[in-house]
VMD Tcl script that draws the C-alpha trace (Angstrom):
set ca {
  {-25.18 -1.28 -15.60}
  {-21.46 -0.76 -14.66}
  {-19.29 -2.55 -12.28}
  {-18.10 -0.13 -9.97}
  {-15.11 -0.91 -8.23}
  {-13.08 1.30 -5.73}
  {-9.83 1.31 -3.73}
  {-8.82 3.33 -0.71}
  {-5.95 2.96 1.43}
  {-3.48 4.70 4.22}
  {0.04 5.88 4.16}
  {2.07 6.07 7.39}
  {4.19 8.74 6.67}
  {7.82 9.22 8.34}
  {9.38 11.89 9.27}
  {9.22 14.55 6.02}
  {5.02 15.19 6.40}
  {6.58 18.71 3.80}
  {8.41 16.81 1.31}
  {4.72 14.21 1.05}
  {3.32 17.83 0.52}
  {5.63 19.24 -2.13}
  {5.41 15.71 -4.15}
  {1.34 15.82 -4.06}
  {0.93 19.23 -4.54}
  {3.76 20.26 -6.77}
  {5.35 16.77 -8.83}
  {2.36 14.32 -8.57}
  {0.18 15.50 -11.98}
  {3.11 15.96 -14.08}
  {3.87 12.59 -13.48}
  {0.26 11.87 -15.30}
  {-0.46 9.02 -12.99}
  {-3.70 6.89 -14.34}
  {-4.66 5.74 -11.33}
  {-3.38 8.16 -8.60}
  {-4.79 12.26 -8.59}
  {-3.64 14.58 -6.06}
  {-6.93 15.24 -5.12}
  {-7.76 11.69 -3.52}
  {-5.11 12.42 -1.32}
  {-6.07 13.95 2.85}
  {-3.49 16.22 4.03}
  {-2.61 16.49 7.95}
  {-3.24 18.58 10.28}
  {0.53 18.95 12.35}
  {-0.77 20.14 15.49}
  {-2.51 18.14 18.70}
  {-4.87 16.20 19.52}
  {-4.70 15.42 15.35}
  {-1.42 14.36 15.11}
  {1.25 12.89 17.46}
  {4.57 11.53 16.05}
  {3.48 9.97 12.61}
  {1.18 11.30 10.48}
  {-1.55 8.93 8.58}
  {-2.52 10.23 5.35}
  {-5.53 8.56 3.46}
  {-6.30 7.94 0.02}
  {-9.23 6.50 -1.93}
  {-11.69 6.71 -5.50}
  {-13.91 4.70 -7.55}
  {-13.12 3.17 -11.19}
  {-15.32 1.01 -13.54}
  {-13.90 -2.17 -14.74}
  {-11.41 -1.76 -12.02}
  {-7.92 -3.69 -12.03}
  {-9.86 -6.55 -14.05}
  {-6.66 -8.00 -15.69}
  {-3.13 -9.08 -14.35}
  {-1.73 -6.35 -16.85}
  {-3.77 -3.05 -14.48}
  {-2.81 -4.70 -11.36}
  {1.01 -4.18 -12.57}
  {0.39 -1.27 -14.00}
  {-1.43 0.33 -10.80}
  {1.38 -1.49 -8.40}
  {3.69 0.45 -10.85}
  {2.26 3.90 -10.18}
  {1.36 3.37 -6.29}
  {5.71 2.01 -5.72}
  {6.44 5.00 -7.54}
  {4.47 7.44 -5.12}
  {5.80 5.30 -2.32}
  {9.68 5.95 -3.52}
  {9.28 9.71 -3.54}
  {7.81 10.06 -0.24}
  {9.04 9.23 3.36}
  {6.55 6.34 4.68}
  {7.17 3.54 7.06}
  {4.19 1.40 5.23}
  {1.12 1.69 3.23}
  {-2.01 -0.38 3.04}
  {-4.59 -0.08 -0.23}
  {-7.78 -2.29 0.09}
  {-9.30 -2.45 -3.42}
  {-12.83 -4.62 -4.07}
  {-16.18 -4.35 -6.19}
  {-18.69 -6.83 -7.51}
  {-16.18 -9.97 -7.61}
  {-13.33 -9.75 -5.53}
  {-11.90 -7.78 -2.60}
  {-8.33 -7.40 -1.40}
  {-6.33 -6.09 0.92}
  {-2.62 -5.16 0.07}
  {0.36 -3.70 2.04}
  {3.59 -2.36 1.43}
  {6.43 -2.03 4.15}
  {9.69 0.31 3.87}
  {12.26 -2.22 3.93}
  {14.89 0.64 5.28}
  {12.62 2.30 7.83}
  {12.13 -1.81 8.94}
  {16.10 -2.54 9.14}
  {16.89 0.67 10.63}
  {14.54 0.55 13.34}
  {16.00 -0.21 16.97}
  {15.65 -3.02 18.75}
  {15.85 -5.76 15.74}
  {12.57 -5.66 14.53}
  {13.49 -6.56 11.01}
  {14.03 -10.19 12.42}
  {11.10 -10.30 14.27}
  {9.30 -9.16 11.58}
  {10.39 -11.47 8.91}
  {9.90 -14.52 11.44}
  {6.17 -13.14 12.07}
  {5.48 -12.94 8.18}
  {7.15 -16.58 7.60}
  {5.63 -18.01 10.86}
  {2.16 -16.88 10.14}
  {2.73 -17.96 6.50}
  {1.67 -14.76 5.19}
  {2.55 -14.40 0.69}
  {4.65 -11.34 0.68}
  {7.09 -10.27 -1.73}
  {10.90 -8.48 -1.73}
  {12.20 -5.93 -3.98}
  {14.74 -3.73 -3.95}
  {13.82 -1.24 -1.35}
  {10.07 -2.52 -0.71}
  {8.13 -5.65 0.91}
  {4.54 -6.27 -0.51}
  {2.22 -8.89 1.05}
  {-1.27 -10.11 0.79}
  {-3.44 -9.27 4.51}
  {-4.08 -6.42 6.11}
  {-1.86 -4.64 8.09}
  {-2.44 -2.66 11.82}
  {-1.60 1.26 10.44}
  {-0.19 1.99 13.69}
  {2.55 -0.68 13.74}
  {3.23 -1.89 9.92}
  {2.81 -5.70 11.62}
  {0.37 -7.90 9.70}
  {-2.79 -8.66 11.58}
  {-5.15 -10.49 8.46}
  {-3.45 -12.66 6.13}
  {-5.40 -14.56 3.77}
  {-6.80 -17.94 3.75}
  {-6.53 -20.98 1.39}
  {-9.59 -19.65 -0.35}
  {-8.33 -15.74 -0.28}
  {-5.28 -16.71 -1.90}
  {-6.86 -19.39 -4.47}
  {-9.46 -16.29 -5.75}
  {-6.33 -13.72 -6.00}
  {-4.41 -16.69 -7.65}
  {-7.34 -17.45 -10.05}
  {-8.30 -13.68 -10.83}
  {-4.31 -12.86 -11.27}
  {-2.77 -16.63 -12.49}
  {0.82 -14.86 -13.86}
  {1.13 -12.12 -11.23}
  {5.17 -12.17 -10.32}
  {6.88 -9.74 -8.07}
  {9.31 -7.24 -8.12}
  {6.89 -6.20 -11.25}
}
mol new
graphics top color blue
foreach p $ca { graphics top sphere $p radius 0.5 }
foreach p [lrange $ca 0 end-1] q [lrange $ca 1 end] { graphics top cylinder $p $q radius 0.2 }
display resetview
């Protein structure tokens, strides 16, 4: 018997829904991604009632022996940034789980978040240290642990003690920016 494992996730797109399309359809597969096919991914529908404003795009497959070691986590972080820094996206959410562990992982645009009006980078960054939510900083990304509303980017699930132990236990070396 295998252990089937599976991931799926959501991208809120920003304003270039064509230039998502022409990296999918046109650069994706010669990048050879392991984990990420052009196939997994929906494409929108830019006309009312199915789209107003943003467009959500979803994502999702099945694996065996899925993101078992610390060494496939970095490696599928690696290929899922890399999508994320050739597309326009406010922020992105992957939940991944099988027979021994789920979790739920999200990824925020750190210059759609400073450039937004009305100072919602602060409020943001008090929300994430006030709820004591683990999230990480890179160059041009913020990663956290919890799940995130797809509408707003804002973190609405962080994970408990217990959450956080298991992830810690599962992935005991895992360091970000990778």
């Amino acid at each position: 018997m295998y252990q089937w494992n599976y991931f799926y996730g959501a991208i809120m797109l920003g304003s270039d829904y064509k230039g998502f399309l022409d990296f999918v359809q046109h650069t994706m597969k010669d990048r050879n991604y392991y984990y990420f096919h052009p196939a997994i991914f929906s494409q929108a529908i830019q006309e009312a009632p199915y789209y107003y404003d943003d467009i959500l795009v979803s994502f999702g497959r099945t694996a065996k022996w899925f993101l078992d070691t610390e060494s496939k986590l970095h490696e599928f972080m690696l290929e899922f940034e890399d999508i994320l820094r050739h597309i326009d996206f406010q922020h992105a959410q992957i939940k991944m789980g099988g027979v021994y562990s789920d979790y739920s992982f999200f990824w925020l645009n750190k210059k759609k978040l400073i450039n937004q009006p009305g100072g919602s980078f602060k409020t943001m960054m008090d929300y994430l240290a006030e709820n004591k939510i683990r999230f990480f900083e890179s160059e041009d990304l913020y990663f956290g642990l919890g799940e995130i509303n797809l509408s707003t980017g804002w973190c609405e699930k962080r994970y408990d003690e217990d959450e956080l132990k298991s992830f810690d236990i599962q992935y005991p070396g895992f360091k970000y920016p990778i």
